[in-house]
C-alpha positions as CSV (number, residue, x, y, z in Angstrom):
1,X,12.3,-1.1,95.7
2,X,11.0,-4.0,93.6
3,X,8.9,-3.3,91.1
4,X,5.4,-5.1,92.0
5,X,6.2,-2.8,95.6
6,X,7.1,0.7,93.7
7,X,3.6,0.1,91.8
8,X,1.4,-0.6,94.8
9,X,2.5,2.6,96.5
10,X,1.8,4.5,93.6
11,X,-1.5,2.9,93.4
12,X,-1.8,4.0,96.7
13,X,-1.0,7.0,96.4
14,X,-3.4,7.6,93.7
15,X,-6.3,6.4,96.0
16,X,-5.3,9.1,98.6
17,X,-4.9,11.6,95.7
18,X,-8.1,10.5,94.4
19,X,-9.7,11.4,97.8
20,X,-8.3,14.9,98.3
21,X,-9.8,15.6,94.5
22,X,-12.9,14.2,95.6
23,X,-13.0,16.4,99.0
24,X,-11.9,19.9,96.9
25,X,-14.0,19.6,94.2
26,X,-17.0,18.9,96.2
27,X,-15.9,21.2,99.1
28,X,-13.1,23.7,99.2
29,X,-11.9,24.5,96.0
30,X,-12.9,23.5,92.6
31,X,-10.3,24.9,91.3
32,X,-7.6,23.4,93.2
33,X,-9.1,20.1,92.5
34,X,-9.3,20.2,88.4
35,X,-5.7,21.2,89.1
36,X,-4.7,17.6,91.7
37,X,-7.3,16.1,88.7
38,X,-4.1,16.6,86.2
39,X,-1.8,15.4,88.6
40,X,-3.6,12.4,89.2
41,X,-4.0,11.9,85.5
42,X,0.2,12.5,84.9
43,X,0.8,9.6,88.0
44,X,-1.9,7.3,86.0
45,X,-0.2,7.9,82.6
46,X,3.1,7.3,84.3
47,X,1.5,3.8,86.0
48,X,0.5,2.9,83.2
49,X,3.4,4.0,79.9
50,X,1.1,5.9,78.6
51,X,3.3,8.7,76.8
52,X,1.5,12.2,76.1
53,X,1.4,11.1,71.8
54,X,-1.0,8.4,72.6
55,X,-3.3,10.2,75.1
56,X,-3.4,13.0,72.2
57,X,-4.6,10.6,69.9
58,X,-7.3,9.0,72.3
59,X,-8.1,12.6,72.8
60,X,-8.6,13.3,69.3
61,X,-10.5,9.9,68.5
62,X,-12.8,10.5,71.5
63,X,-14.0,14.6,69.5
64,X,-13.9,12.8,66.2
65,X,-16.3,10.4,67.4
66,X,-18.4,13.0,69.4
67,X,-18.5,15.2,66.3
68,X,-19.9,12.1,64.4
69,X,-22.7,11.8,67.2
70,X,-23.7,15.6,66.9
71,X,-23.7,15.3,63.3
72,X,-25.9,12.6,63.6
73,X,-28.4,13.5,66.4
74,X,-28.4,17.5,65.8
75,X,-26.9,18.3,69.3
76,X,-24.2,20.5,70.1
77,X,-22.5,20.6,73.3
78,X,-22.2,23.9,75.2
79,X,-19.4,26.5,74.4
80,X,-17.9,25.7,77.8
81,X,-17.8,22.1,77.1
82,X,-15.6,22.4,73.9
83,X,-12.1,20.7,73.8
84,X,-9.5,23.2,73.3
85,X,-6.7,21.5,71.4
């Protein structure tokens, strides 16, 4: 399977995976969609090289930056918002 082919089914896919998310989370199960959320997030990493080093780092810039905003406006986000590393 070429290459420009392989990618538009997986971008395919990703739209129907997308959906069901969409339809559990809202509907059926929460749960079950937070879980087709990580999935979808492994298929998008996969898409796109993203290796698991560099979405740590993201990760890591993204609370180092948040952490910098608190500081600065005097908020803190809600115990079951925190990022457990």
């Amino acid at each position: 399977m070429p290459v420009a082919r392989s990618e538009e089914h997986l971008l395919s896919l990703l739209a129907t995976l997308e959906e069901c998310r969409a339809f559990l989370a809202d509907k059926a199960s929460p749960e079950t969609g937070k879980l087709l959320s990580l999935a979808i997030l492994e298929l998008r990493m996969e898409l796109h090289q993203v290796t698991d080093s560099e979405l740590k780092a993201l990760c890591d810039l993204v609370v180092d930056e948040q952490a910098a905003q608190e500081a600065e406006d005097g908020q803190r986000l809600p115990p079951y918002l925190k990022l457990i590393k």
